[in-house]
Short mmCIF file of the C-alpha atoms (twelve columns), coordinates in Angstrom:
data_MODEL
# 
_entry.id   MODEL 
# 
loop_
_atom_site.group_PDB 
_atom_site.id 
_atom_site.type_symbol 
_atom_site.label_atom_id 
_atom_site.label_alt_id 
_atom_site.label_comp_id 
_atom_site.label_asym_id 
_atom_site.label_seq_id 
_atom_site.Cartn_x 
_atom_site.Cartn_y 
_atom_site.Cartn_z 
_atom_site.pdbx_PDB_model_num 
ATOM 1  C CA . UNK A 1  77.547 84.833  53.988 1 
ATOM 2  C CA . UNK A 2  73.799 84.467  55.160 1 
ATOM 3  C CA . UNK A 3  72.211 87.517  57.163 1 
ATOM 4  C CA . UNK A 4  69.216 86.110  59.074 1 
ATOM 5  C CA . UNK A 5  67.594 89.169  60.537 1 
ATOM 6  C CA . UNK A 6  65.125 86.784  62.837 1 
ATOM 7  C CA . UNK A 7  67.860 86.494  64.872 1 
ATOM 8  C CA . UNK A 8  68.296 90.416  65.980 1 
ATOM 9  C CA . UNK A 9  66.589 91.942  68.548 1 
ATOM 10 C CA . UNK A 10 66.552 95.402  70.124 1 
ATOM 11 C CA . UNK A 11 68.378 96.265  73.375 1 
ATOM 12 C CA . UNK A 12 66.503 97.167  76.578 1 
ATOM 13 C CA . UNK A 13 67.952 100.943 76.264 1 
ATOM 14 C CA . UNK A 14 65.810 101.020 72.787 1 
ATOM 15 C CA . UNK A 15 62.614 100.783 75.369 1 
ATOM 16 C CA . UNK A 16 63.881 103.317 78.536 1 
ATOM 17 C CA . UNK A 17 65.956 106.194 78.222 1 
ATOM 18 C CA . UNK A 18 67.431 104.934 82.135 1 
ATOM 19 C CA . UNK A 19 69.556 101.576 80.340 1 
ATOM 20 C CA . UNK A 20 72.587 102.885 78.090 1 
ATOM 21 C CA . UNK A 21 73.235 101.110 75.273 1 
ATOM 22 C CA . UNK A 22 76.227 99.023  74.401 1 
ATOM 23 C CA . UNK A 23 78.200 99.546  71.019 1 
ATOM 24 C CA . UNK A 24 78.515 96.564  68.896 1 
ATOM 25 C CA . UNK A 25 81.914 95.099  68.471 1 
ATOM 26 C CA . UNK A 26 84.104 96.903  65.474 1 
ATOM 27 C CA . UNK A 27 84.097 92.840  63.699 1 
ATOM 28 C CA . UNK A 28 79.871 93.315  63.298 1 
ATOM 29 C CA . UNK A 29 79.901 96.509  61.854 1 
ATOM 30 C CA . UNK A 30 79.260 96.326  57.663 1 
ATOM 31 C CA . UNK A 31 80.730 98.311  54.783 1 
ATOM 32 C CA . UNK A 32 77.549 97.607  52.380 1 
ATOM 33 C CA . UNK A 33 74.372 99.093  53.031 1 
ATOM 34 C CA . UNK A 34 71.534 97.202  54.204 1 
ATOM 35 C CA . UNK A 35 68.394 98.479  52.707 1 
ATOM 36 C CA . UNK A 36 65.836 96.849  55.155 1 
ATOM 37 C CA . UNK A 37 63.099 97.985  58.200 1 
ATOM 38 C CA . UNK A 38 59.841 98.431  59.155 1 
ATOM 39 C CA . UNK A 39 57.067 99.624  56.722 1 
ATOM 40 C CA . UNK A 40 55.046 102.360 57.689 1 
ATOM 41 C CA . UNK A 41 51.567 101.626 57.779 1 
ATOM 42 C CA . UNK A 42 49.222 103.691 55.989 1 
ATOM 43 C CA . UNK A 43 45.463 103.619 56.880 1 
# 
């Protein structure tokens, strides 16, 4: 299996407290942890 994190995106309730945010189907959840993110940036 391939995980191509281009792909996601963010939902609109991620921007404005006002849209409520949908949960994700129980078939995309994952049992492994997925050690990725931003990096903080440090001046």
């Amino acid at each position: 299996m391939k995980l191509d994190f281009n792909y996601s995106y963010n939902p609109s309730c991620a921007y404005d407290d006002a849209w409520a945010c949908p949960l994700a189907p129980y078939e995309n959840r994952l049992d492994a942890p997925i050690r990725a993110g931003e990096m903080t940036y440090h001046a």
